[in-house]
C-alpha positions as CSV (number, residue, x, y, z in Angstrom):
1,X,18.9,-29.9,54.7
2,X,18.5,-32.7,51.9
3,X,20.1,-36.0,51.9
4,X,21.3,-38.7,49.6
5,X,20.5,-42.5,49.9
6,X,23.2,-44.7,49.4
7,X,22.0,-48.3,49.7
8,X,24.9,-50.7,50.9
9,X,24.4,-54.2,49.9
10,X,27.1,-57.8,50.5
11,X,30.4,-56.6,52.1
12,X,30.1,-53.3,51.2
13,X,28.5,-51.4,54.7
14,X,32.1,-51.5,56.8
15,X,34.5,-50.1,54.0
16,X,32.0,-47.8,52.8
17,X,31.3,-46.4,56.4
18,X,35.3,-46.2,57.7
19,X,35.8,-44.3,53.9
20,X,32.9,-41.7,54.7
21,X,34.5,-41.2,58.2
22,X,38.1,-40.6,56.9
23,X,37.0,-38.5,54.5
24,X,34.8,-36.1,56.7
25,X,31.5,-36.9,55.0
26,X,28.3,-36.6,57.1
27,X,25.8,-39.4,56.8
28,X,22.7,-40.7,59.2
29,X,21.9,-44.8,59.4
30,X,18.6,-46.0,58.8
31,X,17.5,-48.6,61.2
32,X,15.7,-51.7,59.6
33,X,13.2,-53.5,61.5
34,X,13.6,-57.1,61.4
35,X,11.4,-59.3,59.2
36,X,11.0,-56.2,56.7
37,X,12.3,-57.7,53.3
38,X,14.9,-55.3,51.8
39,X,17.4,-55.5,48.8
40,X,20.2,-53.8,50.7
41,X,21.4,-54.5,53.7
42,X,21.3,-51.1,54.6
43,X,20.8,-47.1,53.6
44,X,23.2,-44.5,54.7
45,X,21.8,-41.3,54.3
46,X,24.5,-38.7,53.4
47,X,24.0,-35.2,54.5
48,X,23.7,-32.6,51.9
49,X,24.5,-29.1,53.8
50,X,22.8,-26.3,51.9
51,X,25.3,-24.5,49.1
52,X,28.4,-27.2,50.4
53,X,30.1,-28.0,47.5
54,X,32.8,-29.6,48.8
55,X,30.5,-32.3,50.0
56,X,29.7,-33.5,46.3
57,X,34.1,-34.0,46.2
58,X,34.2,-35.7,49.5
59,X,31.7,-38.1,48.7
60,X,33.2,-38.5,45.2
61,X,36.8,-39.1,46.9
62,X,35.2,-41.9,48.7
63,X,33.4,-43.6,45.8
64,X,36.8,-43.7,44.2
65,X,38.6,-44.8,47.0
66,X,35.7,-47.7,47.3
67,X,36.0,-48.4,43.6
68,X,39.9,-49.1,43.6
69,X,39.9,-50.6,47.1
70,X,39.3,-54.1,46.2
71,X,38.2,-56.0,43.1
72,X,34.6,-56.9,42.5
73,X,33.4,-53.7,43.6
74,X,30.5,-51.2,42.4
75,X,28.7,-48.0,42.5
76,X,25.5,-47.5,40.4
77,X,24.3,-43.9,40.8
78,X,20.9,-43.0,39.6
79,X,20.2,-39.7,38.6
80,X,16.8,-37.7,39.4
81,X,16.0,-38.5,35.3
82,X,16.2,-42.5,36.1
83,X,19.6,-42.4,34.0
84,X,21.7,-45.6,35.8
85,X,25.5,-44.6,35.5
86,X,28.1,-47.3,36.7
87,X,30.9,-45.6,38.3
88,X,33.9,-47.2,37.8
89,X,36.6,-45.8,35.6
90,X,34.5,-42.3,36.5
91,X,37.7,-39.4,37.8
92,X,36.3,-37.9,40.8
93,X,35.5,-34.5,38.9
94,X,33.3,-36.7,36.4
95,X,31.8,-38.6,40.0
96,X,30.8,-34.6,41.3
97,X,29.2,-33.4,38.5
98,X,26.8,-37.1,38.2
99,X,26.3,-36.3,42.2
100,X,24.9,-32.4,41.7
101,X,22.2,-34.8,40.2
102,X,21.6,-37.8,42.1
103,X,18.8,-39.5,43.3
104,X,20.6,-42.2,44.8
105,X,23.9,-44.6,45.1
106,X,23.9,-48.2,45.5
107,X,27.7,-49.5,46.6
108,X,28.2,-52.8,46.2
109,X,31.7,-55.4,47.3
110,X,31.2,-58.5,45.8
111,X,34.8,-59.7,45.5
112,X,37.8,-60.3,47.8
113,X,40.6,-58.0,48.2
114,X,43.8,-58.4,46.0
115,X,45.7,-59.5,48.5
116,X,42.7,-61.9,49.7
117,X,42.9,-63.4,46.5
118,X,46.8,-63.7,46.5
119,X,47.3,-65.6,50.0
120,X,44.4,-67.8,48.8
121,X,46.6,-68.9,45.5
């Protein structure tokens, strides 16, 4: 059995996490020892069950899901040929077919919800 890293970095680990869950995708945690410098605040391995398919549209459900969930958000994917794809504005059939060829995911929440934003104006 194979896995997928998906580095988490800023707000992103929570949402990310509570959209993998509802979504029935299987993932392991990476513990990081402190005083080891990292980019991410995190790597969440996702489980890649030999010849499931309907992983690749779970995990695709959830990076859309992440995507529209509040502004300032990202997912760069990087495919096993070093091609960097940004996700958003991807369908989830066009997020399956980049995930068949993944190397790994970086999800990223830089911004505040909408409605954040709108009881802060």
């Amino acid at each position: 059995m194979s896995s997928l890293p998906v580095h988490v970095f800023k707000d992103s680990f929570r949402p990310f996490i509570e959209l993998l869950n509802e979504n029935g995708v299987q993932y392991q945690l990476h513990v990081t020892r402190s005083g080891i410098p990292m980019a991410s605040s995190g790597v969440v391995e996702i489980i890649q069950a030999i010849g499931a398919t309907s992983m690749w549209a779970g995990l695709a459900a959830v990076l859309v899901a992440f995507i529209k969930g509040h502004t300032g958000r990202k997912v760069i994917i990087t495919t096993k040929d070093n091609t960097i794809i940004h996700a958003e504005g991807l369908t989830s059939a066009e997020l399956e077919r980049i995930l068949e060829v993944a190397a790994n995911v970086a999800v990223i929440d830089m911004g505040k919800s909408e409605s954040d934003q709108q009881s802060s104006n």
